[in-house]
Structure formats: structure tokens, C-alpha cells
N, C-alpha and C positions, 0 to 999 in steps of 0.2 A: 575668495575661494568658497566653493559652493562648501555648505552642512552636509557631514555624509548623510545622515539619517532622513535626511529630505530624499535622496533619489534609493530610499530602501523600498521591496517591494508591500513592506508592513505599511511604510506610511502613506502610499500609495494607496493601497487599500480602503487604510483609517480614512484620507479623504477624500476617497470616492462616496466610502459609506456615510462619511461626514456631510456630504454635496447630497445626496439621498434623502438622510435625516433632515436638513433644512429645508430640502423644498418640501418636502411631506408635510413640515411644521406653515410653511407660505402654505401651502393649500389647504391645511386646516385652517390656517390664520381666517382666510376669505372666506370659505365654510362656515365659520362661526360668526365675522362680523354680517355675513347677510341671515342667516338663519337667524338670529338674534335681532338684527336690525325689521323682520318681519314682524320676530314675534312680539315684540314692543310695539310694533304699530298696530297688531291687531287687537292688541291690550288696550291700547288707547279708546281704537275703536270701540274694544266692547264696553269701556267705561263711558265715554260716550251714549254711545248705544243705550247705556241704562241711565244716561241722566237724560237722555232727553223720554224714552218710556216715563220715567218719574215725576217730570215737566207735564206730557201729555194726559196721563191722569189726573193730576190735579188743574188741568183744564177743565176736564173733561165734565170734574164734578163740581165747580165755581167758579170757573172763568177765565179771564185774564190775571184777575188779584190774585186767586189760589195759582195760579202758574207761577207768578213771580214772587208769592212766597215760597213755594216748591223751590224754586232756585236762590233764593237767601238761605233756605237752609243749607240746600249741597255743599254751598261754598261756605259755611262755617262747618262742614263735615271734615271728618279727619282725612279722608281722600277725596280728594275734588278733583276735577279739573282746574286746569286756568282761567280758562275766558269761556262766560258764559253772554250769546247774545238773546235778546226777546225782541222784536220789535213788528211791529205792522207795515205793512211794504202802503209806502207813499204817506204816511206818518208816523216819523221817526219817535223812539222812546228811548230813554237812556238806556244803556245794555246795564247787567248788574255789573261787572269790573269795568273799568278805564280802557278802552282803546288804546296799543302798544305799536307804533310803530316799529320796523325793520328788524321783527321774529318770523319766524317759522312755525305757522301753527296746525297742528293737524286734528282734525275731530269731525263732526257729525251734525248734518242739518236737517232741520225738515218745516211742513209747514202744519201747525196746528188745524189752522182750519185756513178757509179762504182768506189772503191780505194776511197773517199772522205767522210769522217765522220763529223757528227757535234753532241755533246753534251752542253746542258745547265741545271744549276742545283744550288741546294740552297743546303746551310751548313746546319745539322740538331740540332745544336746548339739552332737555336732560337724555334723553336719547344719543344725540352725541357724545356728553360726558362718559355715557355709558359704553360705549363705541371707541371714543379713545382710550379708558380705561382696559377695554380686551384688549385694544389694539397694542397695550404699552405692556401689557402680561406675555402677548407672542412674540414683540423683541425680547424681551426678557430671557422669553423660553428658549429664543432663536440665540442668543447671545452666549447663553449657557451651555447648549447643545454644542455651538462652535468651537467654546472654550475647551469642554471636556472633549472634543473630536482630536484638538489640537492636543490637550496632555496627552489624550487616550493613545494617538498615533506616534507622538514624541514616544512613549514608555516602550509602546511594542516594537518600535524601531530601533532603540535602543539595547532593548533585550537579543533585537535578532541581530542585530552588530556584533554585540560582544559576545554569543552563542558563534557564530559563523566567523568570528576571528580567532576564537580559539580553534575552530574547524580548521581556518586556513594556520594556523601557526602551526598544528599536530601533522598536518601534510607539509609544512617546508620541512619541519621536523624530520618527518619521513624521508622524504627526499632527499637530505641529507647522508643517509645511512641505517637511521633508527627503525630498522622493519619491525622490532616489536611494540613499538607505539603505536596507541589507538586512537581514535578520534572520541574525546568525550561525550556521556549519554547522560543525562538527565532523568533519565527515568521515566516521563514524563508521557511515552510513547505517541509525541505529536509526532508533525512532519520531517522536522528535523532531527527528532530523535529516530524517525524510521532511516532517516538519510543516511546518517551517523551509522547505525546498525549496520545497514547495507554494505557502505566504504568498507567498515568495520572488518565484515566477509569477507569483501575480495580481498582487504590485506591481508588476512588470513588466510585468504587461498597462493593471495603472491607469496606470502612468506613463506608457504609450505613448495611452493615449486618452485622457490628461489633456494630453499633446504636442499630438496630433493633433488636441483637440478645441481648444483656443490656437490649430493651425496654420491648421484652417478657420475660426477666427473671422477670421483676418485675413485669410485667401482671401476669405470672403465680401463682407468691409468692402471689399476693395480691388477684388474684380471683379465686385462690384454696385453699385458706384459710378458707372462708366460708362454701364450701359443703364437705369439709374433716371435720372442725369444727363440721359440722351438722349430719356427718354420725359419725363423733365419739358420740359426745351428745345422738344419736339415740339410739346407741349399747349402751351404759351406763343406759340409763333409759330402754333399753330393759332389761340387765340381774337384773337390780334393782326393776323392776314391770312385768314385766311380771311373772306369773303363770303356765302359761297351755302352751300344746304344742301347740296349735294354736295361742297363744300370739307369742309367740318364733317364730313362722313359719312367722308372719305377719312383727314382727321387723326384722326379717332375709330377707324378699320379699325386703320390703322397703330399706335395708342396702345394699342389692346386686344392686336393680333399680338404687341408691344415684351411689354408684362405679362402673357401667356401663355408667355412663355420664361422669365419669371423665376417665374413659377409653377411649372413643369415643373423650372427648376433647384431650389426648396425641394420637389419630389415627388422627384426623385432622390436630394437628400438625407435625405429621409425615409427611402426603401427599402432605404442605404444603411445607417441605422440600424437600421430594422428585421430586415437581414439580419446585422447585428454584433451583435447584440442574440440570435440564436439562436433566435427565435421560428418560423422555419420547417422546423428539423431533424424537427419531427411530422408533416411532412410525405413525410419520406426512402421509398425504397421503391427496391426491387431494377432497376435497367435497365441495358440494353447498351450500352456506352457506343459501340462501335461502330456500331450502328444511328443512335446519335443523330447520330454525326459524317454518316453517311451522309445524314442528311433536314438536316443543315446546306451539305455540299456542293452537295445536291439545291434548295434556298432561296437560297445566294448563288451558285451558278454563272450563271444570268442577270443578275444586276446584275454579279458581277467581270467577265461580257461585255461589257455595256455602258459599264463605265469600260478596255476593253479592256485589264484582267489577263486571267489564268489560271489557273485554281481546277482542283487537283488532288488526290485522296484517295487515304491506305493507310492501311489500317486492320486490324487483324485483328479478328477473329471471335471473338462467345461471351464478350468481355471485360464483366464484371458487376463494377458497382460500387452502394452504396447511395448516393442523393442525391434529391437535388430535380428532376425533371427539367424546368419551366417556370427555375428557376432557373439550370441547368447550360446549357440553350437560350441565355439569356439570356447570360451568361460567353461560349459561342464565337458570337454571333451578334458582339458589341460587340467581339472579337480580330479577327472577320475584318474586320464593317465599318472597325473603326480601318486592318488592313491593305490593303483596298482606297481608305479615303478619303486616305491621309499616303503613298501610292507614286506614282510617276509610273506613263502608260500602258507597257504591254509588261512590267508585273512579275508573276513568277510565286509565286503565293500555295499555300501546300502546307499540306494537312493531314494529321497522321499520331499512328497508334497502337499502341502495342507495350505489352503482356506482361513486367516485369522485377523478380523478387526480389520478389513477391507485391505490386506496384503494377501501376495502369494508369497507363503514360508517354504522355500527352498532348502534342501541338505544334502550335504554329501557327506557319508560318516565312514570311518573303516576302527575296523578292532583291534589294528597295531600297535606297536609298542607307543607314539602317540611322540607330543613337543612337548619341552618344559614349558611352562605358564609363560618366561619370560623372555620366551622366543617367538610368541605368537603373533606381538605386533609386528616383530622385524621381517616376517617371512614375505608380507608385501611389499617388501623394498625389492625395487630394481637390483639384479643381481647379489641380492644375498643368499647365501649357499650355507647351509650347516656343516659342519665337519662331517655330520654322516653321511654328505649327501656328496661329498665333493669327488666320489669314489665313482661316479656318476656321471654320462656325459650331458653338455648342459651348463649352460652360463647362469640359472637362477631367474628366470623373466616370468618364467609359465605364472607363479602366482602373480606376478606383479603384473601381468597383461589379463587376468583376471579382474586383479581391482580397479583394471582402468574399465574394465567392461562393465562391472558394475558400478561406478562412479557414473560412467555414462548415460545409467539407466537410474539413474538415482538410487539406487537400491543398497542402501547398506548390507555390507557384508560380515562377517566377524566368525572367530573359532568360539567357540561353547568351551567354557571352563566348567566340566565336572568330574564328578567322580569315575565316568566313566571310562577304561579305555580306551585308545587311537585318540582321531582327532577327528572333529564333528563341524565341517565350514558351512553357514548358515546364512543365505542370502534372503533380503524381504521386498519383493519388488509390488507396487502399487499395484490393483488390479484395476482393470477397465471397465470403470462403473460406468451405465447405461449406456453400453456401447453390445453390440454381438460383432461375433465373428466374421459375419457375413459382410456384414458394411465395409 
């Protein structure tokens, strides 16, 4: 059976980079034993080089005898050569060392004068000692390099084993039933720990729409129970009294009006899904969010008249953000209607927009009697209805189809907790940096 840690992508890595490092160290290896192999011969050379200058001078000023004792002394000098020769071409003289058969000698000739030679030169022995000595330094270095390639990749493959098997244990885990287990993070902010993060989110996002999609099944159970209840009771006391065909026609108007509301409630929750769902973002496209506030004030100023509020805009200018815009319509049509239909007459309903720390700050505020503090997260649920509100027709969606619109748009949304009166919904959507309008 194979090592797992052998087929991990760590140690894979470890000896690719491992196979890198060695042949970088061979091609230094080569590098160094010719560079080195040069520069000891040109050393030799120039030692050479200067014994036979130091030869030729002392020809130059007594002869042949002052040459060869020029060369008795080099060779009881502390650095000599090896083999030094003298001799006269066609009569031979002793050289000063012994002739060595089956060396390698490398060094420097020349000719004194006519018929009179002089050579000096070095054994090429020490040369290669010196050569196999690097040579046995860059196994060494190659040997070591390999070894530490092999722990290096054994440790990081082993670390990423047992990181990534606790990953796969937290997801059988999961899978099991455990939606609020997470996948372990380190700290560490590598790649695994962003991976981690990530999974991390989406469970977080499954668990929250596996929550919410339990929470509307019971919402639906429990407040479709009523107007299905009341359109059956209707049809029942219609075939049981009514008479005439206008009886019939009137319990039929009203039975169809009844199931046109609960139709319209499974369309809302449709649009609700398909705007959670992110199928409309290919829709996005550059507008002013200003402009739009403006054709919203411009559309509910005559009805907050007629429910005698008072609908008032500030907005700044030039504010660009990417969205939806039948979508983002949709979002402050359903903040305002909520805050003209749940105030009493004489509230003043404000809308406003500002500019802050590369967001567009969105509001829709009114002066009414306002939510308890801890009512404010629940009113984004699907079908949650206040007791004051339930006097009201309306299943409870309008905010909830709100929050999908701005989940959409990425754009956190939230009520303002202060001292103020009414209630104050506050959306912050990105602005469209180096982008215009026009494009």
C-alpha cells in the first residue's frame, strides 16, 4: 500500500523544488570544479612564469653557472615548483630533480639563449586532490540538500494530512446533521486556513437557509391556514345558502378574490427566492441612486398626501452605485409604502442620501410611534407580522423581500437604535468607483 503522504500535493511540491535545488547544486558543482581547475593552472603558470624570469636573469649576468644556481635555490625555497629542467639541446646535462616517469606535469619553457633550454613546472597531482576534494564537498552538499528536501516534504505533508483530515472529519460531521459545526482554522491565514474560512461561510449561509427555510415552512402552515380555512367555510355556506345565480356568482367573486391573495402570497415567495438565489445580478448596471430616490419621492408624494403624511427628500448628487434598478425601485417603494401604511396621519416620512467612506448611505426614517428594540431583527423574516400590524392586509413579505434585495446588492441593511422616534432603515451599498455613468 502506497504512503499517503507520498501522493499529497505538499510533497509533490517539496520534490519538485527538492529536484530544482539539486540540479542548481550539479551545475554549480561543474561551475566551480572548471573555474577552479583554471585557476590553479594559471597559478601554476604564473609560478612558473616567474621561475623561469628568475633563471633568465641570472643568465643573463654569469652564465650558465649563475642559472643553475638560480635554480638550486628555488628548489630549496619554501614554494617551488616540482621539476625544474636546464639543459643545452644536443648536449645533455643533468636536470636539477630526477626525471619521474607516468605524472602529469604542467609548467613553462623557454630558451635561454641559442641551444640552451629552461623548463619549470608543478606535478598535476595536487591539482586533482584539490578537485576531488570540491568534488566530495558538493556530494556532501547534494546529499544534504536531499535529505532535508525529503524531511522538509515528509513534515509539510504530514501537517497538510492531518489539517485536511480534520477538514474531511468536520464535513462527515456535518453531513451527518451537525449544521453548526465548523471546519477548524488555525489562525494562521494560509491557504488552507482561507479555504476553511470560506466552507466556513457557506455553512453559515446553508445553516441560515436551512433555519429560515423550517421558519417559513411553519409561517406558511400556520398563516395559510386561516384564509384557506375561510375560503373553504365561504364555498360551504355558499353551496348551502345561496339560491340564485347572483348568490352563486357573488360567493364565487369572493372565493376567487380569497385565492388570488394566496396566490400572490406563493408569487412573492417565489420572487423572494429568486432574488436569494442571485439570478438577477446579470442584470446590474451603473445608476444614480439619487435620481432614483428622487422618481420615488416624485411616485409616493401624492399617496403619503392622501394618507396625510409628509414625504420629504435629501439626497445628494452623482451618487453611482451598480444594481438592479426595477429591483432597488422595488426595495424603497415597499420601505416607504410600509412607512406610510403602519403610521398614524401627521407623520413625517424622510428620505435621505449621503456619501460616506466609499458607500452610498441610504434611509428611510419616519416619526411614528417606531418597534421595540427587540422586534427589529424579526421584522426581516419572511412573514412575520406584529400584532399591530396584523389589522392590516398583507402576509408580512414586503420587508422580507426587501432584505433579499439588498442581500443581493451586497449592501447591508439594519434599523438604527436611538433615541429618536419612528423607525430609521438604513441601507449602505458600495459606490461605483472609477466608473461613470455613461459607460
Amino acid at each position: 500500500m502506497q504512503i499517503r503522504f507520498l501522493r499529497t500535493e505538499g510533497f509533490r511540491l517539496s520534490a519538485f523544488y527538492a529536484g530544482l535545488f539539486a540540479l542548481s547544486i550539479v551545475i554549480l558543482g561543474i561551475f566551480v570544479l572548471l573555474i577552479s581547475d583554471q585557476a590553479l593552472r594559471d597559478q601554476i603558470v604564473d609560478f612558473s612564469d616567474a621561475d623561469i624570469a628568475a633563471i633568465r636573469d641570472g643568465y643573463a649576468s654569469e652564465g650558465v653557472h649563475e642559472a643553475r644556481e638560480v635554480v638550486s635555490q628555488l628548489m630549496a625555497g619554501p614554494v617551488s615548483s616540482d621539476f625544474y629542467l636546464l639543459q643545452q639541446v644536443g648536449a645533455f646535462q643533468l636536470p636539477a630533480t630526477p626525471a619521474t616517469n607516468n605524472r602529469e606535469i604542467l609548467g613553462v619553457g623557454a630558451f635561454l639563449a641559442p641551444g640552451l633550454y629552461v623548463f619549470s613546472g608543478r606535478d598535476m597531482t595536487r591539482l586533482r586532490n584539490v578537485q576531488t576534494h570540491i568534488l566530495h564537498v558538493m556530494l556532501g552538499l547534494f546529499a544534504a540538500a536531499m535529505l532535508l528536501a525529503i524531511a522538509g516534504g515528509t513534515l509539510v505533508s504530514w501537517t497538510f494530512l492531518r489539517r485536511t483530515d480534520a477538514m474531511a472529519r468536520a464535513c462527515r460531521d456535518i453531513m451527518d446533521g451537525d449544521l453548526k459545526l465548523r471546519i477548524p482554522v488555525r489562525g494562521t491565514n494560509d491557504q488552507l486556513d482561507r479555504l476553511a474560512g470560506s466552507i466556513n461561510q457557506m455553512l453559515s449561509r446553508i445553516s441560515a437557509l436551512m433555519e429560515n427555510l423550517s421558519q417559513v415552512s411553519n409561517d406558511i402552515a400556520h398563516d395559510l391556514r386561516t384564509p384557506v380555512t375561510h375560503l373553504r367555510h365561504r364555498l360551504e355556506r355558499a353551496r348551502a345558502d345561496s339560491t340564485t345565480v347572483e348568490e352563486y356568482a357573488e360567493a364565487l367573486d369572493t372565493a376567487i378574490a380569497k385565492a388570488d391573495e394566496i396566490l400572490g402570497l406563493f408569487t412573492a415567495l417565489l420572487r423572494i427566492a429568486q432574488i436569494e438565489g442571485g439570478e438577477r445580478r446579470a442584470a446590474f448596471a451603473l445608476l444614480d441612486l439619487g435620481e432614483l430616490l428622487e422618481q420615488m419621492r416624485d411616485l409616493f408624494e401624492p399617496v403619503a398626501e392622501e394618507a396625510a403624511h409628509h414625504l420629504k427628500l435629501d439626497a445628494a448628487k452623482g451618487v453611482i452605485v451598480r444594481g438592479d434598478r426595477q429591483l432597488l425601485t422595488q426595495l424603497f417603494s415597499n420601505l416607504i409604502e410600509n412607512a406610510v401604511v403602519h403610521t398614524p396621519q401627521g407623520t413625517h416620512i424622510a428620505l435621505s442620501l449621503k456619501s460616506h467612506a466609499g458607500c452610498a448611505v441610504a434611509k428611510v426614517s419616519d416619526d411614528g410611534p417606531g418597534v421595540p428594540s427587540e422586534e427589529h431583527e424579526r421584522l426581516f423574516r419572511r412573514l412575520y407580522r406584529r400584532e399591530a400590524s396584523r389589522s392590516q392586509p398583507g402576509y408580512g413579505l414586503g420587508l422580507s423581500l426587501v432584505a433579499a434585495i439588498a442581500e443581493l446588492h451586497s449592501a447591508p441593511i439594519r434599523i438604527i437604535k436611538d433615541d429618536a422616534p419612528g423607525v430609521t432603515v438604513e441601507i449602505s451599498f458600495a459606490l461605483a468607483r472609477g466608473e461613470s455613468k455613461g459607460r
